[in-house]
C-alpha positions as CSV (number, residue, x, y, z in Angstrom):
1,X,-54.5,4.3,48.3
2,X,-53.8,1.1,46.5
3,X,-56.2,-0.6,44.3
4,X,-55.6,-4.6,43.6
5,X,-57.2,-6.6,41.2
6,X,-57.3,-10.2,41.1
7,X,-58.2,-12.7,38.1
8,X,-58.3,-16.3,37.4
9,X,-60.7,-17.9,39.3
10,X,-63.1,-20.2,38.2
11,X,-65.0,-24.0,38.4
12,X,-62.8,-26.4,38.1
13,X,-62.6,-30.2,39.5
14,X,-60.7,-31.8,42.2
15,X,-57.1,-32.6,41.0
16,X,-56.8,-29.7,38.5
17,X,-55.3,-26.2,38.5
18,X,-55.8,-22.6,38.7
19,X,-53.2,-19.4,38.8
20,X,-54.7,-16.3,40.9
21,X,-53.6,-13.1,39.3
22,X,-53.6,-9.9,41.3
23,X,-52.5,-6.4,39.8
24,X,-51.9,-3.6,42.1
25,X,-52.5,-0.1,40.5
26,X,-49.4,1.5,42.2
27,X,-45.7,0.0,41.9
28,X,-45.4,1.2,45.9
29,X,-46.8,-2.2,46.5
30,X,-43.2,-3.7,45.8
31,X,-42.2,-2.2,49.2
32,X,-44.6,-4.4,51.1
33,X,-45.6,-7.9,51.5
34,X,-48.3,-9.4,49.8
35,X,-50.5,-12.3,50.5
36,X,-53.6,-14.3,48.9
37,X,-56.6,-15.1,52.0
38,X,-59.7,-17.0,51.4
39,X,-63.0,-17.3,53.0
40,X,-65.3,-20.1,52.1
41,X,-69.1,-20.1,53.3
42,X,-69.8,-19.5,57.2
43,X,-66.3,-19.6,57.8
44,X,-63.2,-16.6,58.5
45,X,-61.2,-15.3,56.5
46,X,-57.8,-17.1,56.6
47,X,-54.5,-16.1,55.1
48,X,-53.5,-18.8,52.8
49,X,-50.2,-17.2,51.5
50,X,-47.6,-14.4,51.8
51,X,-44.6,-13.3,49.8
52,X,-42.1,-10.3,51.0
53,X,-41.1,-7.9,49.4
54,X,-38.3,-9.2,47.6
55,X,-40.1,-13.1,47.3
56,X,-37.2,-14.4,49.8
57,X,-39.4,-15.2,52.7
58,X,-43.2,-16.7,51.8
59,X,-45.5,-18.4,54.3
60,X,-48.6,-21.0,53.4
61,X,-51.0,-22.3,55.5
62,X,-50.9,-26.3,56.4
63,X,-53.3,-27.7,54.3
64,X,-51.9,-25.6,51.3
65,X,-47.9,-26.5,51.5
66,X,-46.7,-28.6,48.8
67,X,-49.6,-28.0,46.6
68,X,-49.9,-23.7,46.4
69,X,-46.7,-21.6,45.3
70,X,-47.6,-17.9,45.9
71,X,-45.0,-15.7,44.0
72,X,-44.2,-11.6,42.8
73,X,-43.5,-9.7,39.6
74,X,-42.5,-6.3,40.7
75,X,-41.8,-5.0,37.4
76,X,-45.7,-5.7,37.0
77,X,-46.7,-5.2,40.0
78,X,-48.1,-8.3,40.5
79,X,-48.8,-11.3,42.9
80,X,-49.7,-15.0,41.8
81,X,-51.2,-17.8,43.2
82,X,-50.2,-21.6,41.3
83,X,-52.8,-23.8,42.8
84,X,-52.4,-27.6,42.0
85,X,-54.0,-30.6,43.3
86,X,-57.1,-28.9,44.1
87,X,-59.7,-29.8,46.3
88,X,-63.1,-29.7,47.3
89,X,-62.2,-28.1,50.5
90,X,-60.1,-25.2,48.8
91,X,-63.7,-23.4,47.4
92,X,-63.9,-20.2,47.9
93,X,-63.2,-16.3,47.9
94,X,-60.2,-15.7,47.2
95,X,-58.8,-12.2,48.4
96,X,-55.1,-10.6,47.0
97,X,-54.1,-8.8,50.0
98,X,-51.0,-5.8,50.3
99,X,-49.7,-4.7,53.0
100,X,-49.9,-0.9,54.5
101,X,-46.4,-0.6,56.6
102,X,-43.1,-2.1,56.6
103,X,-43.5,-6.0,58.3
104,X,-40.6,-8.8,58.6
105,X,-42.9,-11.6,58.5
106,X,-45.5,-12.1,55.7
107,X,-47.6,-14.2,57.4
108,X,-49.1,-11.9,59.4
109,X,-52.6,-11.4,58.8
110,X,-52.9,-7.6,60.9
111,X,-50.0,-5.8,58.8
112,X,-53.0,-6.7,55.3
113,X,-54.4,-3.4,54.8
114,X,-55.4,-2.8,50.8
115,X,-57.9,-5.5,49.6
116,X,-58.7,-7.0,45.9
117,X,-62.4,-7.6,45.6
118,X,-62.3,-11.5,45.6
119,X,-62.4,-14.2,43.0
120,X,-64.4,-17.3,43.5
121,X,-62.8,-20.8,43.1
122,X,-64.9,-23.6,43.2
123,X,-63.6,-27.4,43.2
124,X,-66.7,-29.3,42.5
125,X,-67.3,-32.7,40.4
């Protein structure tokens, strides 16, 4: 069983930044992908990033490109999330996700088995 923490969230207004922290409580993690999802009010969950093992491959979602950068320590065992430019439409939970076999493509979302708790990000004036 893997247990993932994430920090860094927070209120914040549109334009600025945050960095997502995750920290997975077992070094296996560096075996699988990783991936930061969201879900914002009445909506689904939706994978926003994901990293490989090694960082060489790492998927985003549309509206993210250009302005998120997701990226991996595994001497830390950890996974990061630079968000820049934010906007009001980029509010809310934000979920550190591992992986729970062996997958070639990060972005997908079935292969996400071992869940942080969520952090909240709000991009309010």
């Amino acid at each position: 069983q893997v247990q993932l923490v994430e920090s860094g969230g927070g209120t914040v207004q549109p334009g600025d930044s945050l960095r997502l922290s995750c920290v997975a409580s077992r070094r296996t993690v560096n075996l699988y992908n990783m991936a930061w999802f969201r879900q914002a009010p009445g909506k689904e969950r939706e994978i926003v990033a994901g990293i490989s093992q090694l960082g060489t491959r790492r998927s985003y979602l549309d509206s993210v490109k250009d302005r998120f950068t997701i990226s991996r320590d595994n001497a830390k065992a950890t996974v990061y999330l630079q968000m820049n430019s934010l906007k009001s439409e980029d509010t809310a939970v934000y979920y550190c996700a591992a992986a729970g076999t062996i997958w070639s493509d990060p972005a997908t979302s079935r292969q996400y088995n071992y869940w942080g708790q969520g952090t909240q990000v709000t991009v309010s004036s």
